[in-house]
C-alpha positions, 0 to 999 in steps of 0.5 A, spaced: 479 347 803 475 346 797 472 340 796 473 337 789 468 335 784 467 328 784 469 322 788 465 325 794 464 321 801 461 321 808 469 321 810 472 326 806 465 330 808 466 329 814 472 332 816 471 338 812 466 340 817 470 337 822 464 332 824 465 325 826 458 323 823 457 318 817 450 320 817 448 323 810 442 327 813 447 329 819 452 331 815 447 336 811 444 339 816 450 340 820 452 347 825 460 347 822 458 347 815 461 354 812 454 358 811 458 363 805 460 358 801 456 358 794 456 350 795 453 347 801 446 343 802 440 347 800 433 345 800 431 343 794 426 338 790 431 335 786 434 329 788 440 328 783 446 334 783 444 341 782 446 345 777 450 353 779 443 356 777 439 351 782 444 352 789 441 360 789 435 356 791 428 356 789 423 361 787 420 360 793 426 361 797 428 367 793 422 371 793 422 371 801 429 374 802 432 367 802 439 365 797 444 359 797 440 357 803 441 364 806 436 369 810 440 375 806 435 380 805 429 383 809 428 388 802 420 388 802 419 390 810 421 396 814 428 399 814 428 398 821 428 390 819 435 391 817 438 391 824 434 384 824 438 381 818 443 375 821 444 371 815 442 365 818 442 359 814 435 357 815 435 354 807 438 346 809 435 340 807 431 336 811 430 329 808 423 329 806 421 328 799 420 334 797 427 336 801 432 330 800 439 330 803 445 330 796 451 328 799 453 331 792 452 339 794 458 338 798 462 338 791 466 345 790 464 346 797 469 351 801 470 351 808 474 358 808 468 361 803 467 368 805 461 372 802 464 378 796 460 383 800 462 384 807 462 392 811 465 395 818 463 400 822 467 404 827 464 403 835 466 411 837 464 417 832 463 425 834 458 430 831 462 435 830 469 430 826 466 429 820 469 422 818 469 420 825 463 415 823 467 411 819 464 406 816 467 400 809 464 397 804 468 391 802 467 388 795 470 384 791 470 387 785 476 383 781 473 376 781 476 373 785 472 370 789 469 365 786 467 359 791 463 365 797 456 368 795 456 373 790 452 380 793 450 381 785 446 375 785 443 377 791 440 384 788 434 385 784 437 389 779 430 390 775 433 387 769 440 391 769 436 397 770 439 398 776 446 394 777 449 393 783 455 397 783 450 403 782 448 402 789 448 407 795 451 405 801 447 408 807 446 407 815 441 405 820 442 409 826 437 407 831 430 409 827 433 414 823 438 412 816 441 417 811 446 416 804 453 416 806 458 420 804 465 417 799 472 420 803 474 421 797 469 426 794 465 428 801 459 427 795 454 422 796 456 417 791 454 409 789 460 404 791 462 404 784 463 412 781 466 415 775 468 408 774 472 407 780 471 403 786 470 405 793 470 402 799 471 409 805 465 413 807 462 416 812 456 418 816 454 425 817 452 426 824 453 434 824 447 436 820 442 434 815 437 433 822 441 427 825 436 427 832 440 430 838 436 425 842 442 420 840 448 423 842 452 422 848 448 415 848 450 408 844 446 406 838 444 400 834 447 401 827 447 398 821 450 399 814 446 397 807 445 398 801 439 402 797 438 403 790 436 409 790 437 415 796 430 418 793 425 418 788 421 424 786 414 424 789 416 419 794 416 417 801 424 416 803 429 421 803 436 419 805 440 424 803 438 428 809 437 423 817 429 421 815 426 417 821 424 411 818 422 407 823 416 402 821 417 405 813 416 400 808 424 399 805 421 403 798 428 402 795 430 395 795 435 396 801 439 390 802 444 390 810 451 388 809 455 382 812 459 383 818 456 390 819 449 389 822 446 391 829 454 394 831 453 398 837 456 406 836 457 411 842 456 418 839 459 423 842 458 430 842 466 433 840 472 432 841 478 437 838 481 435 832 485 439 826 479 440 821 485 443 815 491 443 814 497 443 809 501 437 808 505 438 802 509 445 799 512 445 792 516 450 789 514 452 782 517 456 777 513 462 778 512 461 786 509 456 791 504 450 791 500 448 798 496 441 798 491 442 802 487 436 807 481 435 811 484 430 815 477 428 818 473 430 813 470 436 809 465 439 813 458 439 810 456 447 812 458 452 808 465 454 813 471 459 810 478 458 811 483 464 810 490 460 808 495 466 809 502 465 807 506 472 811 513 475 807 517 479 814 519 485 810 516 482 804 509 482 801 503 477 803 497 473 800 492 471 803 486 466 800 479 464 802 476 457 801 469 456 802 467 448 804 460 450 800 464 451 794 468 445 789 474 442 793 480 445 792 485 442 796 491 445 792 492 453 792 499 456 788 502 463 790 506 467 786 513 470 787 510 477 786 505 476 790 509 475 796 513 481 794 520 476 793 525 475 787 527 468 787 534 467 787 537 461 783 539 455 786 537 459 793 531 455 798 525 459 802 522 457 808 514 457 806 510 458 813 503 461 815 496 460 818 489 456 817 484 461 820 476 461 821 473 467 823 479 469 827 481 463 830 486 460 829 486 452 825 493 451 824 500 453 821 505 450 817 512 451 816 516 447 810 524 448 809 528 447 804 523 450 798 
């Protein structure tokens, strides 16, 4: 329910927020208010309505973190204040002079607001399964959203220097962070990149120094948003786990709504397929595989060999190397496996997926 813009009551406030009060000053500083809703009761010295630009709060509010009457941001301490982040709503009114109740900031308010920006965090990852620390960035990019609080106004950009979509999604680990990596790309990339959105990642718990320490045990995390993942000369360096307990957030490094302080089990292994070949075409020289990393491109340089055998025929063999430039597609050609392709006549393309011997798992496609 959205509130109008005039006519405004005790009545219609009341039921609202589901309170049985009349009392303005209750009214305002009530638990059931909606804390995502851009228009709520804030603490202003103003006694007559506030403009869009005035409910952010004042300056003094904004200076220690606090918008729309919200504790959104812990950027000038330490990182490891980011699992202290609750978001509460410590902005209310209460009534003084310098600090009057509006029964008018209800105007536009939403009961079902919900902030631009929220996150997730999977409770169950794996050090050797790359995406099995999954973790969403959630933004409304469209615009959609116009009554719940807009992360952008939150960020300081220094002047658009650095906008929000630039920003890097990271994780706090306990005391260790570092930059997560995009699905798409397995590449450490801000939420907005090569101008498209992107809301998959994943932490990288097999390498970049991730403390052993923490495996086989449950730990605090919690998911943010950097500027910057390093600066040259300074003191930060989340592209790798860096230990950053009690280290000034040098990056303006904001937490994400609904991914803070969530407990994580970290396990040392689980089996998985680390590649395989979901899709075969035939082509008018020979064949094309597509090739998947179901659960994530491993970071250390690791060599595949994908062999596609011809019994009585010719063979081809292709090595891939996760330290190189993805290519998840690979063509083989008619000569190269020793066949004449027959018009109107379909082959089975089988093979395997090998490293360092061991088998990582065959394909079979009929009707090619």
């Amino acid at each position: 329910m959205i509130l109008g813009s005039a006519g405004m009551t005790t009545s219609i406030v009341g039921n609202a927020i589901g309170s049985s009060s009349r009392d303005i000053g209750t009214l305002c500083t009530h638990n059931n208010i909606n804390k995502w809703s851009k228009h709520k009761p804030i603490r202003y010295n103003k006694v007559e309505g506030l403009s869009d630009e005035e409910f952010k709060g004042t300056s003094g509010d904004n200076s220690l973190g606090i918008y729309y009457g919200i504790k959104a941001s812990t950027s000038a301490g330490n990182y490891n204040q980011l699992h202290d982040t609750n978001f509460d709503y410590i902005g209310k009114p209460n009534g003084g002079e310098l600090s009057p109740f509006r029964l008018g900031d209800f105007r536009g308010y939403d009961t079902n607001a919900v902030p631009t920006l929220t996150g997730e965090i999977t409770n169950l990852a794996y050090t050797n399964v790359p995406k099995s620390f999954n973790c969403s960035v959630i933004y409304d990019y469209t615009g959609s959203n116009t009554t719940g609080i807009d992360f952008r106004e939150l960020i300081n950009t220094d002047g658009d220097a650095i906008k929000f979509e630039n920003y890097y999604p990271c994780i706090l680990v306990g005391d260790y962070a570092r930059g997560l990596f995009n699905e798409y790309n397995s590449q450490q990339t801000s939420i907005k990149f090569n101008n498209a959105w992107y809301n998959k990642f994943y932490a990288d718990i097999s390498s970049g120094n991730f403390p052993t320490s923490y495996i086989n045990t449950k730990q605090t995390c919690t998911l943010f948003l950097t500027r910057n993942l390093y600066v040259e000369g300074g003191i930060t360096d989340l592209r790798n786990w860096q230990y950053v307990k009690d280290k000034a957030n040098a990056y303006n490094a904001f937490a994400v709504p609904n991914a803070v302080a969530k407990k994580v089990e970290i396990k040392n292994y689980r089996t998985y397929t680390i590649l395989e070949a979901i899709k075969c075409i035939r082509e008018s020289n020979g064949v094309k595989l597509t090739l998947y990393f179901p659960e994530g491109r491993p970071q250390t340089s690791t060599s595949y060999i994908i062999g596609i055998e011809s019994p009585g025929s010719g063979s081809k063999k292709w090595e891939y190397s996760t330290s190189s430039i993805p290519v998840m597609s690979i063509s083989f050609t008619w000569s190269e496996l020793g066949i004449l392709p027959i018009p109107n006549q379909t082959y089975t393309v089988s093979g395997s997926i090998t490293n360092g011997g061991n088998l990582v798992s065959n394909f079979n496609f009929d009707n090619i």
